[in-house]
C-alpha positions in Angstrom: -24.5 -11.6 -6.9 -20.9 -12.7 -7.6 -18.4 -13.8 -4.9 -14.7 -13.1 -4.3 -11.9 -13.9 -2.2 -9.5 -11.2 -1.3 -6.1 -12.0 0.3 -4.5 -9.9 3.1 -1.6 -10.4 5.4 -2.9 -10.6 8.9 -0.2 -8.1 10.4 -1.0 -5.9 7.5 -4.6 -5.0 8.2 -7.1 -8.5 9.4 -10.6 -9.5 9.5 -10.5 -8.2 13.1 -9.2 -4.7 12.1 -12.0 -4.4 9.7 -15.0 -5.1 12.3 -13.2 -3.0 14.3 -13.0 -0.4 11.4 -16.5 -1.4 10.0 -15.8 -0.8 6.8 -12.6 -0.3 4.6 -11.3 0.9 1.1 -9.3 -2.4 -0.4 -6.7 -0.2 -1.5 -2.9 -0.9 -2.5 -4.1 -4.2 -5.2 -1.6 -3.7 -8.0 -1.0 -6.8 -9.6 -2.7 -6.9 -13.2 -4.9 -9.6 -12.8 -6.0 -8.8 -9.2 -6.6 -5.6 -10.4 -9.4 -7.3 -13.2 -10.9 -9.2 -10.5 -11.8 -6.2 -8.4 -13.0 -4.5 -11.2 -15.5 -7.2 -11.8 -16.9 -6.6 -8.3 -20.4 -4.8 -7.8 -22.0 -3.0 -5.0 -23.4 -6.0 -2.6 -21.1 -9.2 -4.0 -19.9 -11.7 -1.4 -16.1 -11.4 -0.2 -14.5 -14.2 1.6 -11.4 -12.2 3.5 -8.5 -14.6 3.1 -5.4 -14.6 5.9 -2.5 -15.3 4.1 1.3 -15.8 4.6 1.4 -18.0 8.2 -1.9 -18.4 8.7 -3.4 -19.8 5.0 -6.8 -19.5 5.7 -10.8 -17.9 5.3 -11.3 -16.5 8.3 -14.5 -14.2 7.7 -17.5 -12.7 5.2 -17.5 -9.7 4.0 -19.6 -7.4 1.6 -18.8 -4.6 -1.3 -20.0 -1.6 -0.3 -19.2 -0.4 -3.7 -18.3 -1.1 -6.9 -14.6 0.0 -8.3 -13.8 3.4 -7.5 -10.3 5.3 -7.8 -8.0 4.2 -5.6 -6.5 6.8 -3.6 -3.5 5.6 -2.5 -2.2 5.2 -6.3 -0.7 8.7 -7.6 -0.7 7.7 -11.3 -4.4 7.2 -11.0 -4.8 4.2 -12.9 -5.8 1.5 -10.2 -9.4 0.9 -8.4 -10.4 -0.1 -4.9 -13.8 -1.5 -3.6 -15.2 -0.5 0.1 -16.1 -3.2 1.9 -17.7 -4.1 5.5 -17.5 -6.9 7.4 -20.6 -9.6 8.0 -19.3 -12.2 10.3 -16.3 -13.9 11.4 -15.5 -17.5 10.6 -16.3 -19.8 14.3 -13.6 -22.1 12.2 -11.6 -20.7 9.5 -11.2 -22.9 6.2 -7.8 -23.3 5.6 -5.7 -23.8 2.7 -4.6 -27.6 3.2 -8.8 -28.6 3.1 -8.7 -27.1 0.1 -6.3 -29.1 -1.3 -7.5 -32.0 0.3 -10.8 -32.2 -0.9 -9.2 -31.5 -5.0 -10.6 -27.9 -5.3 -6.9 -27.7 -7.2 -8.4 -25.6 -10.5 -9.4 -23.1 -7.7 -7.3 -19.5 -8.2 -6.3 -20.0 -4.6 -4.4 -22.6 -4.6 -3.1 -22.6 -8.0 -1.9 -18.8 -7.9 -0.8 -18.6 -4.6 0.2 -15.0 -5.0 -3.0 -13.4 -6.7 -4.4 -11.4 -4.2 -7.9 -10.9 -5.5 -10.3 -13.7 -7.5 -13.3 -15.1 -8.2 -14.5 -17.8 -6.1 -16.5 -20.6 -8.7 -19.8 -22.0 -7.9 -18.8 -25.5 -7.1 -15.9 -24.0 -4.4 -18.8 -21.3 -3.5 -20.6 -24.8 -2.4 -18.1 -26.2 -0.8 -17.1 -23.2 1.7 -20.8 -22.9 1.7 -20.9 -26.5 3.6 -18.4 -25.8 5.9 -19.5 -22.3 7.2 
């Protein structure tokens, strides 16, 4: 089982929209590396739901639902969503600057502050592991 960290704005659609929801279509990626990284997700994989913009920070857990499917908010038919649902909010959300601070810098996250989609590596799996 891999695990990713997807990025969304928090006045866009949050963590708490999606427990409300229960589940979700990631829809709307289009960026053409984002767009590899959710393609690389499999039904079952581990997704870290990322607040970005103001707030810069992990705030819950979530879980594919599916591998990539169609997405069906792009007319030209050549981009892919996952569905997802959530597992559990964060009691303390892992923010950016710890990151930073403990020199995770070759991490996607903070070196490609505007990819929206990526791979989380085993040694910063560890890490948020420790802190959750």
């Amino acid at each position: 089982m891999a695990t990713f960290l997807l990025k969304t704005e928090p006045t866009a659609y949050s963590y708490d929209d999606l427990e409300r929801e229960g589940r979700t279509g990631w829809t709307g990626v289009r960026n053409a590396t984002a767009q590899i990284h959710l393609r690389k997700i499999a039904l079952g994989d581990q997704l870290f739901i990322y607040h970005s913009v103001k707030e810069k920070q992990i705030v819950g857990i979530a879980k594919a639902l599916s591998g990539p499917v169609p997405d069906e908010t792009d007319s030209t038919g050549k981009y892919i969503k996952v569905d997802i649902a959530p597992v559990k909010k964060l009691k303390k959300p892992i923010t950016l600057a710890e990151f930073k601070e403990a020199g995770l810098g070759h991490f996607d996250l903070v070196r490609m502050s505007r990819l929206s989609v990526m791979p989380v590596p085993d040694d910063v799996l560890t890490w948020i592991q420790a802190r959750i």
